[in-house]
KOLKOL-145209 format. One line per 4 residues: their letters; for each residue z, y, x of C-alpha. Coordinates in pm, 1 decimal, decimal comma, padded with zeros to 6 digits. Example, Ala and Ser with C-alpha at 12.3 -4.5 7.8 and 13.67 -1.06 7.14 Angstrom:
<atoms>
as = 00780,0:-00450,0:01230,0  00714,0:-00106,0:01367,0
</atoms>
This chain:
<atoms>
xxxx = -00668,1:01260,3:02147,6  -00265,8:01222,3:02146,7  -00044,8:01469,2:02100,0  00340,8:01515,0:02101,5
xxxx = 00527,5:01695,5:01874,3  00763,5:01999,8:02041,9  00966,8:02089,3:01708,9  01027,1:01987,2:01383,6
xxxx = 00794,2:02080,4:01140,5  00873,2:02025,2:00721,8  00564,5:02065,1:00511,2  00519,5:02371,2:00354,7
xxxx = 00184,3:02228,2:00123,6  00122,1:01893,6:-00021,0  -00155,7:01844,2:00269,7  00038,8:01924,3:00570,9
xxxx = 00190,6:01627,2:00807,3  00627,0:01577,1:00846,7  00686,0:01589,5:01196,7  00995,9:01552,1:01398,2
xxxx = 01053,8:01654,1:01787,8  00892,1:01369,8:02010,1  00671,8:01228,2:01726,9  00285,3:01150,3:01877,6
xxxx = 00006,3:01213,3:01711,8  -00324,3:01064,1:01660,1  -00635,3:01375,3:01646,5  -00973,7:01261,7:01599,7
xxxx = -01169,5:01601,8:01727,3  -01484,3:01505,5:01516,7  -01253,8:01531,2:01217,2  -01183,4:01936,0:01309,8
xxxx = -01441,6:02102,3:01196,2  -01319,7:02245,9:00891,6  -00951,8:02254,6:00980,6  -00838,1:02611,7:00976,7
xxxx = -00763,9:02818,2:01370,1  -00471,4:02710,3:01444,4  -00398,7:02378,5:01263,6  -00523,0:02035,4:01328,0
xxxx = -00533,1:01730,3:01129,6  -00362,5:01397,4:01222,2  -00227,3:01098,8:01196,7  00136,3:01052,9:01292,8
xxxx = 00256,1:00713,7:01466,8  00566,0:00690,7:01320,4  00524,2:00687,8:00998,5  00130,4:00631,3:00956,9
xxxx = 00077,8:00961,5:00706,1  -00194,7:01186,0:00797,6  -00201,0:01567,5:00718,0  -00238,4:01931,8:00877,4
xxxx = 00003,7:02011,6:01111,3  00028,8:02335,3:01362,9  -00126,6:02326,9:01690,3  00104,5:02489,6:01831,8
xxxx = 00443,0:02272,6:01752,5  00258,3:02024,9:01965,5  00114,2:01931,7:02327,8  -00111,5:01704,4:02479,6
xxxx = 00031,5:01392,1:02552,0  -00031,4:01092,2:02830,8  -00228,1:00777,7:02712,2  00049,3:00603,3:02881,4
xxxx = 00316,9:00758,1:02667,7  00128,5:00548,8:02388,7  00153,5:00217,5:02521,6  00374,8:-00024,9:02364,7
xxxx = 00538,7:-00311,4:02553,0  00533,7:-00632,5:02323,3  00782,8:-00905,6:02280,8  00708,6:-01221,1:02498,5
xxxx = 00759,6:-01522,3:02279,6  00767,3:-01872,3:02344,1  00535,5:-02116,3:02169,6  00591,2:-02481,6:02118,3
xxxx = 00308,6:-02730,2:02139,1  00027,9:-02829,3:01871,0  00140,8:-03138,2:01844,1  00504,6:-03077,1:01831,6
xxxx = 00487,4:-02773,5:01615,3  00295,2:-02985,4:01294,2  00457,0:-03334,9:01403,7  00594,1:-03484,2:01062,2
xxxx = 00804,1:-03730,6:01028,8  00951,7:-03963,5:00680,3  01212,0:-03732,9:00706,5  01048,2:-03402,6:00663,7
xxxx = 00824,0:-03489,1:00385,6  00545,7:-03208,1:00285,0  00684,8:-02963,2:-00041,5  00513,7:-02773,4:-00290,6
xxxx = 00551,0:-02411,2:-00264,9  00406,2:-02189,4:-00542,2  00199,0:-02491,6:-00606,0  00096,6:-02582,7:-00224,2
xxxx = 00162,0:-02821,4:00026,5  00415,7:-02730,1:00303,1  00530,6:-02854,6:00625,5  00931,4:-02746,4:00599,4
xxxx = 00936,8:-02943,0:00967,6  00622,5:-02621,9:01077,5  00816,3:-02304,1:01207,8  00795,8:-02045,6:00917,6
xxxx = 00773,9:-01718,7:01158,1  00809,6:-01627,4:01524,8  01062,9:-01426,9:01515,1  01271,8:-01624,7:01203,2
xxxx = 01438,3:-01263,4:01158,5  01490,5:-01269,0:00789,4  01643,0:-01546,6:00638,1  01506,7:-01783,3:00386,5
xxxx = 01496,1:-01652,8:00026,0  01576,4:-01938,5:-00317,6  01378,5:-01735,4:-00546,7  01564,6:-01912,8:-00821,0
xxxx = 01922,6:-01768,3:-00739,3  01813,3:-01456,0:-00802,0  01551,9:-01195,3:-01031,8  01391,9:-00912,1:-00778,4
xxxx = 01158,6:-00654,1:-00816,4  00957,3:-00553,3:-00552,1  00761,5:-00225,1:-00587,3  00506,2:-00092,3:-00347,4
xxxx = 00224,8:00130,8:-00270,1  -00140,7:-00008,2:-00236,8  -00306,4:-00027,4:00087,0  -00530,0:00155,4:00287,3
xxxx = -00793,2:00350,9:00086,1  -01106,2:00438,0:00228,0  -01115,1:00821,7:00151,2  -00797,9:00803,5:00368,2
xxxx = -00984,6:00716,5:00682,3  -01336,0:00867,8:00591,1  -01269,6:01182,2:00386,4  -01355,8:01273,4:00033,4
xxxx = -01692,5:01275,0:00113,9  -01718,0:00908,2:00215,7  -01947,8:00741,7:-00040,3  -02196,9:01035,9:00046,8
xxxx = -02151,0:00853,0:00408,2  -02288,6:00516,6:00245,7  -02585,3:00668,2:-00037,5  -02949,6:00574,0:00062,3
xxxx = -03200,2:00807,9:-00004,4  -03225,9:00603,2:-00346,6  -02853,5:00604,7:-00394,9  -02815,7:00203,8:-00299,1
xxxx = -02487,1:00145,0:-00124,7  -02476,6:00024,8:00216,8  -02207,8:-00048,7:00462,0  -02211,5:00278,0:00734,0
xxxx = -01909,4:00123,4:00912,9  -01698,9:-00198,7:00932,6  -01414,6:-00043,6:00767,3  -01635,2:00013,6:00484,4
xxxx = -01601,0:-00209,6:00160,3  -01894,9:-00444,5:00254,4  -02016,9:-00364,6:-00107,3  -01854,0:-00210,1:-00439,3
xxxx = -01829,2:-00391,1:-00752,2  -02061,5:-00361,4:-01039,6  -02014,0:-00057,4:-01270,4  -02186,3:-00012,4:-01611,6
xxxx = -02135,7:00381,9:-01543,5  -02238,3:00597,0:-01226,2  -02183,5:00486,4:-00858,6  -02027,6:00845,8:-00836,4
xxxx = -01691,7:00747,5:-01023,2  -01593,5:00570,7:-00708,1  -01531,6:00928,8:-00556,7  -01254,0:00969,6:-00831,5
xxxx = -01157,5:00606,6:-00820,4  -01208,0:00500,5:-00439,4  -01177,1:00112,3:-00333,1  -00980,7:-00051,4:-00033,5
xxxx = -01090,7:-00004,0:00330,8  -01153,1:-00324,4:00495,7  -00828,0:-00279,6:00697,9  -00608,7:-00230,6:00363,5
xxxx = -00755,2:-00562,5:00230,0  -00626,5:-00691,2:00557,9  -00331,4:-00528,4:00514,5  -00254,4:-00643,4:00148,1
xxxx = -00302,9:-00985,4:00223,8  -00091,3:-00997,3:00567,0  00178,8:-00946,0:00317,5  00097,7:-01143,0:00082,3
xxxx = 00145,0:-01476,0:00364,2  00454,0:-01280,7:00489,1  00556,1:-01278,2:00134,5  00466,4:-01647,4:00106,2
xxxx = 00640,1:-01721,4:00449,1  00925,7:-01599,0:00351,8  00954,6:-01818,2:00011,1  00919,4:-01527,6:-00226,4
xxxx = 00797,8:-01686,9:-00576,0  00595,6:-01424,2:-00755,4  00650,9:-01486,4:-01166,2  00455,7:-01094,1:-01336,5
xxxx = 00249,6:-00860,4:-01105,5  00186,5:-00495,9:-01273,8  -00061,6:-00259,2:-01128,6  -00171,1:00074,3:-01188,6
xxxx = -00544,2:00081,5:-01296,9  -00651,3:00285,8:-01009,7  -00913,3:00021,9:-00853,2  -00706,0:00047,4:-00491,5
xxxx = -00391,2:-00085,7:-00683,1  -00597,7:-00346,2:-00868,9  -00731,9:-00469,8:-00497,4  -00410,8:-00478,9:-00328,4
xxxx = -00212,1:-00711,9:-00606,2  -00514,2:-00911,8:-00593,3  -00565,1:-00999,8:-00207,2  -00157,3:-00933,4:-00200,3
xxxx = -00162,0:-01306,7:-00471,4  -00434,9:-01452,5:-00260,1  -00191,4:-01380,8:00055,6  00040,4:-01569,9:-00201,9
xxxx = -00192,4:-01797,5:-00256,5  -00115,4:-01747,0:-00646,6  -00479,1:-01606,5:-00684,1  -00570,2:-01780,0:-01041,3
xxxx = -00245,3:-01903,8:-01111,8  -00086,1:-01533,1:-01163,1  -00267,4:-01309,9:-01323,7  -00294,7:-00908,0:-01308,8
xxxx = -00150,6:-00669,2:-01583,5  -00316,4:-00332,6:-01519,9  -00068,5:-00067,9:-01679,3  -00224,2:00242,7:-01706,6
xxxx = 00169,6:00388,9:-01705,0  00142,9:00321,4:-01362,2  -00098,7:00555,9:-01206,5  00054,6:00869,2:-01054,6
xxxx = -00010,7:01113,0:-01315,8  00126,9:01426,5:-01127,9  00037,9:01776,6:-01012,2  -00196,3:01575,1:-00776,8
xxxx = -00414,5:01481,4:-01005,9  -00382,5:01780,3:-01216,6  -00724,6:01986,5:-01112,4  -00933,3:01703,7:-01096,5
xxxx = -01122,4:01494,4:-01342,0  -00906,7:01220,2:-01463,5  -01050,5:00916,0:-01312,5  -01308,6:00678,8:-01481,6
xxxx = -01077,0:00342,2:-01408,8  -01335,2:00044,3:-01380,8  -01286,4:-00142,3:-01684,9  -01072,5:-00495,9:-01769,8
xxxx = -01413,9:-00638,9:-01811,9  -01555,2:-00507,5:-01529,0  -01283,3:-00659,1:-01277,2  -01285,2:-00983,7:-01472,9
xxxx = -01680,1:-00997,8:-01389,3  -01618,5:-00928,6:-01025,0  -01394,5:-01251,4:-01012,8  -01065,0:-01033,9:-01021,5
xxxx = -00719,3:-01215,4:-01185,7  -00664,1:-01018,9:-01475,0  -00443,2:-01066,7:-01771,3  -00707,4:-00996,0:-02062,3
xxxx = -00395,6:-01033,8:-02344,8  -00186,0:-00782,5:-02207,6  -00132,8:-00461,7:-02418,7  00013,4:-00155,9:-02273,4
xxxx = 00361,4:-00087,9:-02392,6  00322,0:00286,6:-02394,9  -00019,1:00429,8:-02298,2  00094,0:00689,1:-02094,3
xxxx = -00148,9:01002,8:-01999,2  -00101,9:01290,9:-01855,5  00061,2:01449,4:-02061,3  00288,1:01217,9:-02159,8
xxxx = 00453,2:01265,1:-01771,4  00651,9:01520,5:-01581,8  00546,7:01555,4:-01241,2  00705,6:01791,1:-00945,6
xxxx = 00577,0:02080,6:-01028,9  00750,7:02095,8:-01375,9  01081,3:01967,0:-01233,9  01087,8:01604,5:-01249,5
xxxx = 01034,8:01322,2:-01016,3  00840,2:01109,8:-01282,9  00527,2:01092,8:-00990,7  00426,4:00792,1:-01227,0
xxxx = 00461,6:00680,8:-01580,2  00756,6:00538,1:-01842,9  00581,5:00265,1:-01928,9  00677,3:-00017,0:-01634,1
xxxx = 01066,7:-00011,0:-01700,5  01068,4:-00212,6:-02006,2  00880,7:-00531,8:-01838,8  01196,6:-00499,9:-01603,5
xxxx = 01421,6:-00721,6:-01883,5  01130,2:-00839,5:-02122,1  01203,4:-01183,9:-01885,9  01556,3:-01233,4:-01903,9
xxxx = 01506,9:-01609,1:-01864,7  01272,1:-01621,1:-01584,7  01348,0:-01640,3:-01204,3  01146,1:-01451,8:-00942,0
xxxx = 01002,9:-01137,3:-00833,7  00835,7:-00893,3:-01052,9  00561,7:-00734,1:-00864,3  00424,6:-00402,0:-00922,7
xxxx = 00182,0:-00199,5:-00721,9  00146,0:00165,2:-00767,3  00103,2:00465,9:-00556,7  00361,4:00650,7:-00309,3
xxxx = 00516,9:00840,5:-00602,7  00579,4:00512,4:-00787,1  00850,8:00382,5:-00517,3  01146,9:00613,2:-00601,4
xxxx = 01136,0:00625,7:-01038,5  01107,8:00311,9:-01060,9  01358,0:00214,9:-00833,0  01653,0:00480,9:-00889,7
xxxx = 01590,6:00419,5:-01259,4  01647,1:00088,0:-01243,3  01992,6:00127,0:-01015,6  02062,6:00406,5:-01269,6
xxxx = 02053,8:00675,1:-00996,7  01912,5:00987,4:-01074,0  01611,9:01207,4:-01038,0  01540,7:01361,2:-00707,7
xxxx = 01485,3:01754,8:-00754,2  01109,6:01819,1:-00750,4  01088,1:01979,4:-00384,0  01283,2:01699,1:-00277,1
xxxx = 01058,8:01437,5:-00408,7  00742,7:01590,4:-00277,8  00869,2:01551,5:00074,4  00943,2:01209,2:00012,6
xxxx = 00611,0:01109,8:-00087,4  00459,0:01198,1:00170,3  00665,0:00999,9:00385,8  00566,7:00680,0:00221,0
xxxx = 00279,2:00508,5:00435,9  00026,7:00243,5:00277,1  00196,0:-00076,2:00121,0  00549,9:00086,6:00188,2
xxxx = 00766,1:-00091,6:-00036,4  01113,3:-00102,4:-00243,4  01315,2:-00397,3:-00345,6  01575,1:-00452,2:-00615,3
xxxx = 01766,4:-00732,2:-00689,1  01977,1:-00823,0:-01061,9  02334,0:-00872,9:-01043,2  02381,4:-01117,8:-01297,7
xxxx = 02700,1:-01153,8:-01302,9  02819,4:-00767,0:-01302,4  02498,8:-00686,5:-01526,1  02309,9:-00456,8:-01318,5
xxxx = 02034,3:-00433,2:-01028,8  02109,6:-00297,4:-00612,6  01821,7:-00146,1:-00400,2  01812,6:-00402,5:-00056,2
xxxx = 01582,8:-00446,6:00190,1  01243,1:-00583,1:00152,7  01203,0:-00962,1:00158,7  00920,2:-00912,3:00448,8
xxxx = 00931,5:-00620,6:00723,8  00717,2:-00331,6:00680,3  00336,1:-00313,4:00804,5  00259,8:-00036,9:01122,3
xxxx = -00046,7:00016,7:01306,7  -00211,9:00251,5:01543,7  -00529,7:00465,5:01428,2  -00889,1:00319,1:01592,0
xxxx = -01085,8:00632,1:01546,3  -01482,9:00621,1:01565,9  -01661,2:00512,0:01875,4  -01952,4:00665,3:01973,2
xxxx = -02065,8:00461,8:02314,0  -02375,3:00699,0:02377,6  -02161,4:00993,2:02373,5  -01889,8:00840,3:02598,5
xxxx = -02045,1:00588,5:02816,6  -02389,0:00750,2:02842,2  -02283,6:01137,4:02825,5  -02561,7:01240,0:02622,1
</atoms>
């Protein structure tokens, strides 16, 4: 079901959906049940967050309104597109053959980046989680009888990595949705199409983080060659978090077994809890940890991007701080947050020469999609 938003409606909860005056929204009705009279849940188009909004700033809108006419575009041959010549020789890029002579994009909007002209750091938040799309309750969704996982839809993990403690920390600690793995990686080749060397990746230890720098360097294809430094500084240590269980991360060890790139020597410059970190509800706009500002200048001889995946309230502290803006007021930053969609990202860039770093735009455009809710055919085709 579509809807369109009548009004303007700003959040009054954590939960509840930003909306602005023409926005659609996605409803899936079998997602309802427990939603208060009144109130609906949804997923807005625009920006991709998901939260309660009221029925009644909204109406039913056409299918057609929904449609989206695409670009035409204009392909060249196979043969002509990955013709070579003497001329254009094949060059290495992060360590792999490439045709320079092979068009780089369809569109060519952005231009060419020399990663070694200039340091970057490019923050962002991980991708897709599956809780997102299947509720708190989804690992319930995949238990046997005997508590052995299986895959109860394609945009389920097709299986979770091994833990030496119960199944049930994945509730706490959920993985990537099939569609954010897709998601992290379509970066990571927009990344690589766009020249971007990679030189440190940081991630919070939340598993989701830990998946999306991974497939993000295989994207890259720097899987192996760059490794992951979880920092536990990272993880949004705010009044989210703050009535439930602190989350059982899955272990160094653990992602090393499951084949993960992980930097075994790295030590935690400050290990951060929470306690150690404002959040909005005591004033501040610290949504994540101290700790990743020093590896910021630990380099100052290396060229490339620093890359550091966190959650939506990691975007804006480390950022401002590192432009030497301030702190957004707490209400402020809690309406931000939610604004922030899966894999949004920020991007600064050093100013050598007048000693200081400038937020620009991303190196690669953002990622938006449409929601594909469940399809039941018997219910739809058959009418049963």
């Amino acid at each position: 079901q579509r809807l369109r938003a009548l009004f303007q409606y700003k959040p009054q909860n954590i939960d509840e959906l930003m909306i602005n005056a023409g926005d659609l929204i996605y409803v899936d009705p079998t997602q309802q049940s427990d939603v208060s009279e009144g109130w609906v849940i949804g997923t807005s188009h625009r920006t991709g967050c998901r939260g309660f909004l009221p029925e009644n700033y909204t109406e039913k809108a056409h299918e057609s309104d929904t449609w989206v006419k695409h670009r035409e575009y204009v392909f060249e041959t196979a043969s002509r597109s990955f013709a070579k010549t003497e001329k254009e020789p094949n060059v290495k890029l992060n360590g792999v053959a490439h045709n320079p002579s092979m068009p780089r994009s369809v569109t060519n909007v952005l231009p060419l980046q020399n990663a070694a002209l200039r340091r970057g750091v490019l923050v962002m938040r991980h991708g897709e989680r599956v809780d997102q799309v299947f509720g708190k309750s989804w690992l319930q969704q995949c238990l046997t009888a005997d508590g052995k996982y299986y895959r109860a839809d394609l945009n389920f993990p097709s299986s979770l990595l091994r833990r030496k403690d119960s199944m049930k920390q994945f509730e706490c600690d959920p993985p990537l949705s099939c569609c954010g793995i897709f998601q992290s990686r379509l970066i990571g080749e927009a990344l690589l199409d766009q020249e971007v060397t990679v030189s440190y990746v940081y991630s919070s230890p939340a598993l989701r983080c830990v998946q999306t720098a991974q497939h993000v360097l295989q994207g890259l294809k720097l899987n192996q060659k760059v490794k992951i430094r979880v920092e536990p500084g990272l993880f949004e240590w705010t009044k989210w978090e703050a009535s439930r269980a602190i989350p059982n991360f899955v272990t160094v060890a653990e992602l090393v077994e499951a084949s993960y790139d992980i930097d075994t020597s790295y030590r935690s410059a400050k290990m951060n809890g929470p306690k150690a970190t404002s959040s909005p509800s005591a004033g501040g706009e610290r949504g994540s940890a101290a700790a990743p500002l020093p590896p910021f200048f630990a380099f100052p001889g290396v060229p490339g991007v620093i890359l550091i995946v966190g959650h939506s309230s990691s975007l804006a502290p480390l950022t401002r701080a590192l432009t030497g803006l301030p702190n957004r007021d707490s209400a402020d930053f809690a309406h931000m947050v939610r604004k922030i969609p899966s894999l949004g990202m920020c991007f600064c860039e050093e100013l050598k020469e007048e000693n200081k770093w400038q937020m620009v735009n991303p190196p690669v455009k953002t990622l938006t999609h449409g929601a594909n809710a469940a399809f039941n055919w018997r219910n739809t085709i058959m009418g049963d």
